[in-house]
mmCIF file of the protein (N, C-alpha, C, O) and its ligand, coordinates in Angstrom:
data_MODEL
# 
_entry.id   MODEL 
# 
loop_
_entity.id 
_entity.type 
_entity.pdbx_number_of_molecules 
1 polymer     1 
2 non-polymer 1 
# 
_entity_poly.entity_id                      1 
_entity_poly.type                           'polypeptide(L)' 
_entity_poly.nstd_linkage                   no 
_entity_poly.nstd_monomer                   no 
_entity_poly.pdbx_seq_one_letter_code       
;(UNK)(UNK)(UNK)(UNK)(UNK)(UNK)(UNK)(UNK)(UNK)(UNK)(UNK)(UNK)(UNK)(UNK)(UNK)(UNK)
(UNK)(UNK)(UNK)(UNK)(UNK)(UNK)(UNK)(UNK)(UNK)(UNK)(UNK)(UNK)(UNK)(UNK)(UNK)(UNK)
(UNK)(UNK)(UNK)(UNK)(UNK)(UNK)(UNK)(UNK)(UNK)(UNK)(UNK)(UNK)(UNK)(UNK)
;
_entity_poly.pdbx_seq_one_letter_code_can   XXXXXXXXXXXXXXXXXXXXXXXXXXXXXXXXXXXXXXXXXXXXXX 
_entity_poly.pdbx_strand_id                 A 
# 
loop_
_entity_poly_seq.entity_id 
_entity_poly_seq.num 
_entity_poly_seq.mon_id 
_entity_poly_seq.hetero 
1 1  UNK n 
1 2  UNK n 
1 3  UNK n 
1 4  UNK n 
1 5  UNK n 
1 6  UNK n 
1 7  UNK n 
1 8  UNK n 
1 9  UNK n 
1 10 UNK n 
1 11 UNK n 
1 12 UNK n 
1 13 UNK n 
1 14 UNK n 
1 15 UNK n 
1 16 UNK n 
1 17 UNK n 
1 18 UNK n 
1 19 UNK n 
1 20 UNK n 
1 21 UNK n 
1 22 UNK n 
1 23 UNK n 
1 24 UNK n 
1 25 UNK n 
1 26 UNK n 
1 27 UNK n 
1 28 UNK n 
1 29 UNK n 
1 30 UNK n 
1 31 UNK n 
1 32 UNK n 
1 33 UNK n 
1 34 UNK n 
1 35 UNK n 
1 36 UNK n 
1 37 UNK n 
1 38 UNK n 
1 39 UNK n 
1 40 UNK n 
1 41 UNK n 
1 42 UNK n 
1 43 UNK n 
1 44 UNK n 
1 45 UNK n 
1 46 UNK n 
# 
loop_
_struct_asym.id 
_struct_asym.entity_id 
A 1 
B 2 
# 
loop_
_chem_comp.id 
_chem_comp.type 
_chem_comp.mon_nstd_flag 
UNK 'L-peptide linking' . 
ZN  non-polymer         . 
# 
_pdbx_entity_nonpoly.entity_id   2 
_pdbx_entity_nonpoly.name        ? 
_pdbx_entity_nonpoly.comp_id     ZN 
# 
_pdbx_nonpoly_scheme.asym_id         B 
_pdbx_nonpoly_scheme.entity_id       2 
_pdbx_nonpoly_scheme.mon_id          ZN 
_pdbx_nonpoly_scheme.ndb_seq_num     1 
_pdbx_nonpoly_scheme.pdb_seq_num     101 
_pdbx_nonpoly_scheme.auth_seq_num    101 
_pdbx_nonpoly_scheme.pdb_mon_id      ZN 
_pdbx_nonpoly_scheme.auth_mon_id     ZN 
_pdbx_nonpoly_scheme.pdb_strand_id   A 
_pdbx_nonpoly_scheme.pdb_ins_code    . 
# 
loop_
_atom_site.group_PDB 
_atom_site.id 
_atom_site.type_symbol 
_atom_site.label_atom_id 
_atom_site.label_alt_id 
_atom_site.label_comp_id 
_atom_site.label_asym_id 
_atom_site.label_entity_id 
_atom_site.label_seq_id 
_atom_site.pdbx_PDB_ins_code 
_atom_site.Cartn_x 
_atom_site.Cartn_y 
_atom_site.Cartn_z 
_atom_site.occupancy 
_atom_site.B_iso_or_equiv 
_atom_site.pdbx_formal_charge 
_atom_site.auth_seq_id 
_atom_site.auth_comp_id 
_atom_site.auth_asym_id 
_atom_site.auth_atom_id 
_atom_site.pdbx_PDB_model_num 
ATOM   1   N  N  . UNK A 1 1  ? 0.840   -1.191 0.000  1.00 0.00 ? 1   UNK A N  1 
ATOM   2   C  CA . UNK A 1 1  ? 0.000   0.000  0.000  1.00 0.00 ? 1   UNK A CA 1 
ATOM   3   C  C  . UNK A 1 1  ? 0.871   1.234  0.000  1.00 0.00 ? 1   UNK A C  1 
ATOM   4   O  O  . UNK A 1 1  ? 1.901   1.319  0.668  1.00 0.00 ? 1   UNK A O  1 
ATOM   5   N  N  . UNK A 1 2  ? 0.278   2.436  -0.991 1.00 0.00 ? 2   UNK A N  1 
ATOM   6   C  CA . UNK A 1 2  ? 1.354   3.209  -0.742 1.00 0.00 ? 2   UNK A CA 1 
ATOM   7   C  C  . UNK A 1 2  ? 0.760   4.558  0.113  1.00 0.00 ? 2   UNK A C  1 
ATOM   8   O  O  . UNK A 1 2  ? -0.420  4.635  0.454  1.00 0.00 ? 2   UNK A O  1 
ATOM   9   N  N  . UNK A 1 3  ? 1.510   5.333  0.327  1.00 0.00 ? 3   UNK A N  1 
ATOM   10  C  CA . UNK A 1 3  ? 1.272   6.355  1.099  1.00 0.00 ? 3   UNK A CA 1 
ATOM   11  C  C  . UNK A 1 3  ? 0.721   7.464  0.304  1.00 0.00 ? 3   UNK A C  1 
ATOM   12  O  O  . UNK A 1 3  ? 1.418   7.526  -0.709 1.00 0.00 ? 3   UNK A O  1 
ATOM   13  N  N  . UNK A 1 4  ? -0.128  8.306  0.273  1.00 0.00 ? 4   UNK A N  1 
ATOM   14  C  CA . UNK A 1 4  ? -0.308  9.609  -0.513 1.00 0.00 ? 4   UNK A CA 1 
ATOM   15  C  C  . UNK A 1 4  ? 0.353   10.767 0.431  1.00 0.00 ? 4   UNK A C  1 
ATOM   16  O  O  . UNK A 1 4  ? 0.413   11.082 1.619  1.00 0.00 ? 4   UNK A O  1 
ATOM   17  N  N  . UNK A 1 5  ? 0.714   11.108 -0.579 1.00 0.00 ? 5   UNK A N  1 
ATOM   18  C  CA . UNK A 1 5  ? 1.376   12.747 0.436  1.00 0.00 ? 5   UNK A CA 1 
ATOM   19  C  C  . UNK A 1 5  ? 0.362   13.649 0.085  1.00 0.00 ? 5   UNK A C  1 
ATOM   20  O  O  . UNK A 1 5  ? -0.392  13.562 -0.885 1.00 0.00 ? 5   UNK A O  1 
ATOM   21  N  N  . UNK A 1 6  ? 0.409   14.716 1.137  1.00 0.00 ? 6   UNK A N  1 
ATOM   22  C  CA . UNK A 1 6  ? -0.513  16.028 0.985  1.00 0.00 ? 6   UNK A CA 1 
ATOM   23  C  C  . UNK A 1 6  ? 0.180   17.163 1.352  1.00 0.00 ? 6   UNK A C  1 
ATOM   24  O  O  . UNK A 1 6  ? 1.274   16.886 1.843  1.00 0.00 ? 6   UNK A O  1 
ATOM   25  N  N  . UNK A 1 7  ? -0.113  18.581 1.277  1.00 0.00 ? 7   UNK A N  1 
ATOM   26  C  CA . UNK A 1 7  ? 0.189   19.649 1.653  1.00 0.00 ? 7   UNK A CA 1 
ATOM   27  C  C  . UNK A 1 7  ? -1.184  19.932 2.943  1.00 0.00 ? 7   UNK A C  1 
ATOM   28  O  O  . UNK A 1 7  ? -2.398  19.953 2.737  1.00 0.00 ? 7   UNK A O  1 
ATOM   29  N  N  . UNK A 1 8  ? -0.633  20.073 3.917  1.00 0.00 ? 8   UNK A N  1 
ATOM   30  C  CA . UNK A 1 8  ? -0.987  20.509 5.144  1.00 0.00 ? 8   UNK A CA 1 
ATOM   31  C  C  . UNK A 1 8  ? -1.376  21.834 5.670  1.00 0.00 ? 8   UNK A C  1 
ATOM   32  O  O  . UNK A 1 8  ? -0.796  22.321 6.641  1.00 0.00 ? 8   UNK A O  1 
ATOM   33  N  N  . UNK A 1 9  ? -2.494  22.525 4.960  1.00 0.00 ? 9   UNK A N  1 
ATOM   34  C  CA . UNK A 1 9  ? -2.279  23.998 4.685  1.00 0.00 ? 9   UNK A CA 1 
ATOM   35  C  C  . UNK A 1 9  ? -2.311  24.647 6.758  1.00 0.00 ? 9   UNK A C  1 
ATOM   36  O  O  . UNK A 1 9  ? -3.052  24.236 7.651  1.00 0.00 ? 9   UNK A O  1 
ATOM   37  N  N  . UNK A 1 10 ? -1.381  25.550 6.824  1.00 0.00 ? 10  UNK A N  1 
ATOM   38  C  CA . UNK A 1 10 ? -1.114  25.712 7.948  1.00 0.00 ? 10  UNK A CA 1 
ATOM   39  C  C  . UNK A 1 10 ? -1.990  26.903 8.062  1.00 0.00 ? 10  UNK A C  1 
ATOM   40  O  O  . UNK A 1 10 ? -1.199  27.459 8.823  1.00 0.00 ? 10  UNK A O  1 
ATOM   41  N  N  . UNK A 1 11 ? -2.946  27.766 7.956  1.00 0.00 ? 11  UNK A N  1 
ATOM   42  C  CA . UNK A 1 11 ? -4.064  28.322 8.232  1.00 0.00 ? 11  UNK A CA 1 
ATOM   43  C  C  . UNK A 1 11 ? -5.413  27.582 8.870  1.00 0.00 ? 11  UNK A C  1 
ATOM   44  O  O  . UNK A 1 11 ? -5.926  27.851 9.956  1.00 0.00 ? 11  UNK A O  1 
ATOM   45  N  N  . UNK A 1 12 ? -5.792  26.717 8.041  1.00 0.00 ? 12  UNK A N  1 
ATOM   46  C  CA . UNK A 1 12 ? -6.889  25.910 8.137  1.00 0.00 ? 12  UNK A CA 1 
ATOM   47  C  C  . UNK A 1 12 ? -6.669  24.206 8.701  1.00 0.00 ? 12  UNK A C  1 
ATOM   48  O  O  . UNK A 1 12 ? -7.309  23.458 9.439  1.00 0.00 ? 12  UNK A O  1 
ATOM   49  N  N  . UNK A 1 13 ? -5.562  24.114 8.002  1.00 0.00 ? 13  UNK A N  1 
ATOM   50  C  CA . UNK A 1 13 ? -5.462  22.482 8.442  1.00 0.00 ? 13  UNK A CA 1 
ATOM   51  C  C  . UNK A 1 13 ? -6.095  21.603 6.911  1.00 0.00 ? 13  UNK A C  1 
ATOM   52  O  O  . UNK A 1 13 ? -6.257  20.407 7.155  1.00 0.00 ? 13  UNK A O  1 
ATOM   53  N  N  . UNK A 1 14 ? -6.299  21.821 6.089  1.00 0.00 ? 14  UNK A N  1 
ATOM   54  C  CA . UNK A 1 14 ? -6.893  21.304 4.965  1.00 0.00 ? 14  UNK A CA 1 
ATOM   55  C  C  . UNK A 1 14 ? -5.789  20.468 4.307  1.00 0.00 ? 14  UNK A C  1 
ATOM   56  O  O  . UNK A 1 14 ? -4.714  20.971 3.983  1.00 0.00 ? 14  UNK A O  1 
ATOM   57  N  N  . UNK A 1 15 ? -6.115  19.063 4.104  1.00 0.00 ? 15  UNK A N  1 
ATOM   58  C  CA . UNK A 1 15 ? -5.254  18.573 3.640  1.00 0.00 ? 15  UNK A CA 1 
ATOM   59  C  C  . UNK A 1 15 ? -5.321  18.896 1.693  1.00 0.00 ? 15  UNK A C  1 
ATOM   60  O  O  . UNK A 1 15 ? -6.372  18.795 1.059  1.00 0.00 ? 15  UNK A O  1 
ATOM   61  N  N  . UNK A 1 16 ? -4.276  19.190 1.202  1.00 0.00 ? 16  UNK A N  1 
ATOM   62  C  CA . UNK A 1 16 ? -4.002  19.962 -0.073 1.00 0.00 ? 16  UNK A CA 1 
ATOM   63  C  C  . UNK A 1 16 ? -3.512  18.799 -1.090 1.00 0.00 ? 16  UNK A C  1 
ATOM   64  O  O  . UNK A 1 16 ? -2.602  18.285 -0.438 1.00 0.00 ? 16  UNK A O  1 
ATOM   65  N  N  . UNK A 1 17 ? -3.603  17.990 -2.486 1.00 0.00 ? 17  UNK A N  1 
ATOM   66  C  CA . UNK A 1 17 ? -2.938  17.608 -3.320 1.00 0.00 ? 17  UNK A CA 1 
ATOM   67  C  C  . UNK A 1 17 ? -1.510  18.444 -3.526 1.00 0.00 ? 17  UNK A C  1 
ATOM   68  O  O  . UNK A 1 17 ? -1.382  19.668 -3.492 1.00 0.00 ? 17  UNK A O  1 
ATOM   69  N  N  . UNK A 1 18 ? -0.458  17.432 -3.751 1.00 0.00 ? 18  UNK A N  1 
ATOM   70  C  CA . UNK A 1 18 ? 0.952   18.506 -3.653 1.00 0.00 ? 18  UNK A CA 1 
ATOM   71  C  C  . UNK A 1 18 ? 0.979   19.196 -5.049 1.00 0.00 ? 18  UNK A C  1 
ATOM   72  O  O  . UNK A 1 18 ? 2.061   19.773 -5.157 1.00 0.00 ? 18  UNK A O  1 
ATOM   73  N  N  . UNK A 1 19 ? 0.340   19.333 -5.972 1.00 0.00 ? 19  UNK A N  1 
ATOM   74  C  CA . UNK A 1 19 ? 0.570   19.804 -7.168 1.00 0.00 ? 19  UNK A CA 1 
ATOM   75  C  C  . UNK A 1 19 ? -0.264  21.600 -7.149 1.00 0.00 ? 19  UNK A C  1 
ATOM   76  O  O  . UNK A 1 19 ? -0.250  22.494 -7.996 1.00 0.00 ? 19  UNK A O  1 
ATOM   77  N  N  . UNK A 1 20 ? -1.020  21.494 -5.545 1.00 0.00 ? 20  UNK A N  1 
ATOM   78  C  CA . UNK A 1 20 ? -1.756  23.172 -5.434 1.00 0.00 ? 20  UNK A CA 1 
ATOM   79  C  C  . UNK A 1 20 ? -0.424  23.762 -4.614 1.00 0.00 ? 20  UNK A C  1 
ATOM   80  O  O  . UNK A 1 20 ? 0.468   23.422 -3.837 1.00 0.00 ? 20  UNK A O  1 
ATOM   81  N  N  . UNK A 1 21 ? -0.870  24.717 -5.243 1.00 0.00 ? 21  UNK A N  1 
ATOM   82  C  CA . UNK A 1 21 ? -0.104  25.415 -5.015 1.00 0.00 ? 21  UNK A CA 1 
ATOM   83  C  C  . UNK A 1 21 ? -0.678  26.778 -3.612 1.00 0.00 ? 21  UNK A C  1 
ATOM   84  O  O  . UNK A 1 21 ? 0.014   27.348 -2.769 1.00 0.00 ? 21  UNK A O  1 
ATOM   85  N  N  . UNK A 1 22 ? -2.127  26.882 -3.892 1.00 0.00 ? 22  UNK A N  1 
ATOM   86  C  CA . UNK A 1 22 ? -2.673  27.517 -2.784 1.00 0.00 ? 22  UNK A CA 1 
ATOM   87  C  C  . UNK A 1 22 ? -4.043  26.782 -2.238 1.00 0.00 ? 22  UNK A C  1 
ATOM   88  O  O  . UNK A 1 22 ? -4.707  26.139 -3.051 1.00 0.00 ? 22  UNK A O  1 
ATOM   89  N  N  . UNK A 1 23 ? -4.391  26.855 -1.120 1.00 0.00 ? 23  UNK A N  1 
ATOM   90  C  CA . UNK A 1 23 ? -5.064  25.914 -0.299 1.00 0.00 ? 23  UNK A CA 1 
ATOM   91  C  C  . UNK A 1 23 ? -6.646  25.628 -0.906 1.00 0.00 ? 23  UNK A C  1 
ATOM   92  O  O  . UNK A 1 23 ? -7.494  26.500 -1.094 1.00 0.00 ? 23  UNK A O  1 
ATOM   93  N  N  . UNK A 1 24 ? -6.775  24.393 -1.119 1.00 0.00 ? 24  UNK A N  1 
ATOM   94  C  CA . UNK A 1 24 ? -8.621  25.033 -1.822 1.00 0.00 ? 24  UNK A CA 1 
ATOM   95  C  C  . UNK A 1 24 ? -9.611  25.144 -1.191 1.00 0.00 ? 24  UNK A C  1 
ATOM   96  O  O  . UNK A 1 24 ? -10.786 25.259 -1.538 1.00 0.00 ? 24  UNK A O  1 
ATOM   97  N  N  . UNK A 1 25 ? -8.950  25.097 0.144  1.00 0.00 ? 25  UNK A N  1 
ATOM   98  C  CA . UNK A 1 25 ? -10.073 25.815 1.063  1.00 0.00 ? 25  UNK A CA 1 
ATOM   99  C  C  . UNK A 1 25 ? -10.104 27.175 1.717  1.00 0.00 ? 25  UNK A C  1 
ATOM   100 O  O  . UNK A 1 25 ? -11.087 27.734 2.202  1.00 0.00 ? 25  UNK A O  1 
ATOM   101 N  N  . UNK A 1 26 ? -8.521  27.734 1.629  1.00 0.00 ? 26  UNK A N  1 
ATOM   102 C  CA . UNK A 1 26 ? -8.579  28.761 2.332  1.00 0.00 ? 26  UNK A CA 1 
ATOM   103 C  C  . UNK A 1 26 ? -8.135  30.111 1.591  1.00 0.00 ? 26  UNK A C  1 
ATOM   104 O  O  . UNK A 1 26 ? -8.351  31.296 1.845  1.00 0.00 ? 26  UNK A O  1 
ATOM   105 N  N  . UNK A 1 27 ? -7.297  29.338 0.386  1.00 0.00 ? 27  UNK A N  1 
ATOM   106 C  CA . UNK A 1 27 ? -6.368  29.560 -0.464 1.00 0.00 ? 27  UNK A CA 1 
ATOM   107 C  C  . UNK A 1 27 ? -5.183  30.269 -0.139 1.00 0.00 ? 27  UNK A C  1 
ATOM   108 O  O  . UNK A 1 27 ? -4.810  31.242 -0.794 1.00 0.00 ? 27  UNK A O  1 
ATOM   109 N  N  . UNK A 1 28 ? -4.463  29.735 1.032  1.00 0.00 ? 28  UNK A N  1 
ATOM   110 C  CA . UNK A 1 28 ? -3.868  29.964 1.560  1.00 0.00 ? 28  UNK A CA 1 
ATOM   111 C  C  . UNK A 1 28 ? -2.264  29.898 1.039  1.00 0.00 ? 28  UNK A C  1 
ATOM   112 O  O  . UNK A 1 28 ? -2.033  28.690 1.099  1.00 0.00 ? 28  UNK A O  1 
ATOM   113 N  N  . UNK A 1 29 ? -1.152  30.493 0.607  1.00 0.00 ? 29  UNK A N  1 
ATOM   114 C  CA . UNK A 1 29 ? -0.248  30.182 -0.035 1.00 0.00 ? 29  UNK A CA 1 
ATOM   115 C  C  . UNK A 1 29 ? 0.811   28.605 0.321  1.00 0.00 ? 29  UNK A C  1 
ATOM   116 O  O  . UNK A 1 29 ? 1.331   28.344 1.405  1.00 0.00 ? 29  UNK A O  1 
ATOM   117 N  N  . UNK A 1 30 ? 0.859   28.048 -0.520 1.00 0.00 ? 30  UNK A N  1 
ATOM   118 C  CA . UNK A 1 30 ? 1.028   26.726 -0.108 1.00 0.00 ? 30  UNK A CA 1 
ATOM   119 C  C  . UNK A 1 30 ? 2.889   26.474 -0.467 1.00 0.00 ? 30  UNK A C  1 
ATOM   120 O  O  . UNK A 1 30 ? 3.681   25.700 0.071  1.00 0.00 ? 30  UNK A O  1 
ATOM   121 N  N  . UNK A 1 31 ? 3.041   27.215 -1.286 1.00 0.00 ? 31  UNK A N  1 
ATOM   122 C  CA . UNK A 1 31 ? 4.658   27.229 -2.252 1.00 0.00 ? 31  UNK A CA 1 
ATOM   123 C  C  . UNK A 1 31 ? 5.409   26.576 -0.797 1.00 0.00 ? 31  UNK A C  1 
ATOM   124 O  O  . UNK A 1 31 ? 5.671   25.373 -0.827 1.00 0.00 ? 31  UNK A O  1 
ATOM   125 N  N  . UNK A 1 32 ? 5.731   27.318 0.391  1.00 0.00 ? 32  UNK A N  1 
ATOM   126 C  CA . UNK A 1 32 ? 6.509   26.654 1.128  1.00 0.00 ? 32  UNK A CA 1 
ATOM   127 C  C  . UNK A 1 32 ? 6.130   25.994 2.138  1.00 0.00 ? 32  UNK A C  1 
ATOM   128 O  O  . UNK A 1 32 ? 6.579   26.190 3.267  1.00 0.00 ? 32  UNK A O  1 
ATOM   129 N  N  . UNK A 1 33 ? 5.142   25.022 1.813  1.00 0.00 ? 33  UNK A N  1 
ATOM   130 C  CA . UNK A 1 33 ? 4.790   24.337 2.887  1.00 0.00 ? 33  UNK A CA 1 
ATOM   131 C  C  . UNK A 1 33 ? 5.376   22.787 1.882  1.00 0.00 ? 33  UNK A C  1 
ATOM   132 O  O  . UNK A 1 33 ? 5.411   22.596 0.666  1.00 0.00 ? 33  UNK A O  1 
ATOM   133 N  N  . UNK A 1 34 ? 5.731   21.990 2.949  1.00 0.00 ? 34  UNK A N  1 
ATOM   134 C  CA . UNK A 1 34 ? 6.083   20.577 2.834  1.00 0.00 ? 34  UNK A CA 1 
ATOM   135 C  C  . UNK A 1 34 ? 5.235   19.771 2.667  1.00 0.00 ? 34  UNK A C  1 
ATOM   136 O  O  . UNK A 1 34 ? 4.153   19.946 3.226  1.00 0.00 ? 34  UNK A O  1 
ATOM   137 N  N  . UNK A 1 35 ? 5.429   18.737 1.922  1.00 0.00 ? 35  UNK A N  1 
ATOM   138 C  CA . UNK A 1 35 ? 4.957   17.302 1.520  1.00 0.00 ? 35  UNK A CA 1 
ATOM   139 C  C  . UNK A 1 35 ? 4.634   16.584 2.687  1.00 0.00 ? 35  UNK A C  1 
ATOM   140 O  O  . UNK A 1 35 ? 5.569   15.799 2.845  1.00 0.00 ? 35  UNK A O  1 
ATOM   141 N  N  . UNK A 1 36 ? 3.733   16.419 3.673  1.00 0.00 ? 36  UNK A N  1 
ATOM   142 C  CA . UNK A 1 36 ? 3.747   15.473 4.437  1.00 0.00 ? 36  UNK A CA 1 
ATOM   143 C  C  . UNK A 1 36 ? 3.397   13.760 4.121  1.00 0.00 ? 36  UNK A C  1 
ATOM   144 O  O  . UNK A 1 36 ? 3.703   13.517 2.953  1.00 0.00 ? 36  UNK A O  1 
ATOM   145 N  N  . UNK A 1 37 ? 3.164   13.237 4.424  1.00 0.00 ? 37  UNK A N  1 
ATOM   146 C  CA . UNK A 1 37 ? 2.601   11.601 4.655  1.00 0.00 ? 37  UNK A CA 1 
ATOM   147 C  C  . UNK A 1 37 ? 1.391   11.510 5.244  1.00 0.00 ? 37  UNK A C  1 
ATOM   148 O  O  . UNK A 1 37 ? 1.184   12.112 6.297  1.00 0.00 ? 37  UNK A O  1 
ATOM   149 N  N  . UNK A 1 38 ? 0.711   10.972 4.824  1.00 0.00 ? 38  UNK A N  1 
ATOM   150 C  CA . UNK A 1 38 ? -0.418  10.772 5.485  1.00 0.00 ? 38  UNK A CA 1 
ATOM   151 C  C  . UNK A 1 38 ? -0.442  9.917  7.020  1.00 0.00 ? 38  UNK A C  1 
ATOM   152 O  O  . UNK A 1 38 ? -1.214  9.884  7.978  1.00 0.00 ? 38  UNK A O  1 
ATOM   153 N  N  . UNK A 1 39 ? 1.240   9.068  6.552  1.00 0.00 ? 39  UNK A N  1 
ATOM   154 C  CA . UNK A 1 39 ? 1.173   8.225  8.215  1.00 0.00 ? 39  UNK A CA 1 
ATOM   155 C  C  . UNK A 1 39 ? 1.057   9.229  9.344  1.00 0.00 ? 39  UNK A C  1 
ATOM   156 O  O  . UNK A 1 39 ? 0.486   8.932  10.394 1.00 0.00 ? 39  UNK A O  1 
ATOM   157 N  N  . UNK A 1 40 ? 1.577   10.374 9.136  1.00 0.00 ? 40  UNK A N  1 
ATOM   158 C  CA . UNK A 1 40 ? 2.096   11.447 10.230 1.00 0.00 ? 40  UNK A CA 1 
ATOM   159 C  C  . UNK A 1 40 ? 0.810   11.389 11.112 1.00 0.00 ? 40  UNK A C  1 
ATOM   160 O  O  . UNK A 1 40 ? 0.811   11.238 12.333 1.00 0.00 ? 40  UNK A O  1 
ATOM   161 N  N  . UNK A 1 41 ? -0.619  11.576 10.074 1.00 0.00 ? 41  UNK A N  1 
ATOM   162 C  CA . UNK A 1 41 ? -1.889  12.094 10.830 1.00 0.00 ? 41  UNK A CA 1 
ATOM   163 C  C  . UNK A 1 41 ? -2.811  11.077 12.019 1.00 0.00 ? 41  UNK A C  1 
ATOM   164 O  O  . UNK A 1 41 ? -3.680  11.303 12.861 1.00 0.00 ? 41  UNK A O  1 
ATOM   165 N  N  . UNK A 1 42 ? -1.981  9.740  11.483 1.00 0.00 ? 42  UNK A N  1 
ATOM   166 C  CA . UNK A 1 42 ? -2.311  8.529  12.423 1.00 0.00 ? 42  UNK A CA 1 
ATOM   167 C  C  . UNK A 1 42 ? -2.224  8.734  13.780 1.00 0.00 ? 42  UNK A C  1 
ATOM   168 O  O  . UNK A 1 42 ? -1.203  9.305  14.162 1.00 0.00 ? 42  UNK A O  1 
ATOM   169 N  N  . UNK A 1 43 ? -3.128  8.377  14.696 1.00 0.00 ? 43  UNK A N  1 
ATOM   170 C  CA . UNK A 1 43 ? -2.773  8.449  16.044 1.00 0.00 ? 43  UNK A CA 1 
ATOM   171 C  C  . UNK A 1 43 ? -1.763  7.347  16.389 1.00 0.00 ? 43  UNK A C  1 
ATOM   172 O  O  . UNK A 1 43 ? -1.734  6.190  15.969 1.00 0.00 ? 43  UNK A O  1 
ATOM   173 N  N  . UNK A 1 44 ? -0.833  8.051  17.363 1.00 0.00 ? 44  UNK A N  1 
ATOM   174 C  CA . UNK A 1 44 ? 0.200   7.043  17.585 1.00 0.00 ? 44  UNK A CA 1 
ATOM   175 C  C  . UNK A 1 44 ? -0.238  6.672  19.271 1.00 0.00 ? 44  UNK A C  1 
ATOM   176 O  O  . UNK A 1 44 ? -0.671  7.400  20.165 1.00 0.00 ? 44  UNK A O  1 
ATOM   177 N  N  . UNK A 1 45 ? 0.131   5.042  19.228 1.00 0.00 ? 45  UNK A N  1 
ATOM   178 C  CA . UNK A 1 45 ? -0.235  4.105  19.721 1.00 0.00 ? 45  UNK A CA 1 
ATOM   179 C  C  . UNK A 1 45 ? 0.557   4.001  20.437 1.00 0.00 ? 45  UNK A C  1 
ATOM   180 O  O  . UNK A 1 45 ? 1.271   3.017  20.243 1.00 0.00 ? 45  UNK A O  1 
ATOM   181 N  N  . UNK A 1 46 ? 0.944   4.958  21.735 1.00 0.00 ? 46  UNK A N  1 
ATOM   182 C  CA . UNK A 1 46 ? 2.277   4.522  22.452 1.00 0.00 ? 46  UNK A CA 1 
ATOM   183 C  C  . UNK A 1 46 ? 1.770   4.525  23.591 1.00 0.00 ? 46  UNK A C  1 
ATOM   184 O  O  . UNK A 1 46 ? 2.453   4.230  24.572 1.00 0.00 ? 46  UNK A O  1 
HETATM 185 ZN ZN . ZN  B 2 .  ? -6.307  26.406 4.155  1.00 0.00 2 101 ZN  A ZN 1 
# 
């Protein structure tokens, strides 16, 4: 299974396709925000 990455728009929290460039929910500028993983958003089980 593979992982999808997203852009994490840091205004809203909207998870973004990495190819936007601004948020499509907030439209928030996205250029320097990072690629995350979707594992990141998993609750961790510790
Ligand atoms: Zn946003």
């Amino acid at each position: 299974m593979a992982l999808s990455k997203f852009k994490l728009c840091p205004a809203c929290g909207e998870h973004n396709p990495p190819a936007l460039l601004e948020c499509k929910n907030c439209e928030t500028d996205l250029t320097g925000v990072r690629l995350v993983d979707e594992d990141i958003c998993q609750p961790q089980a510790r």
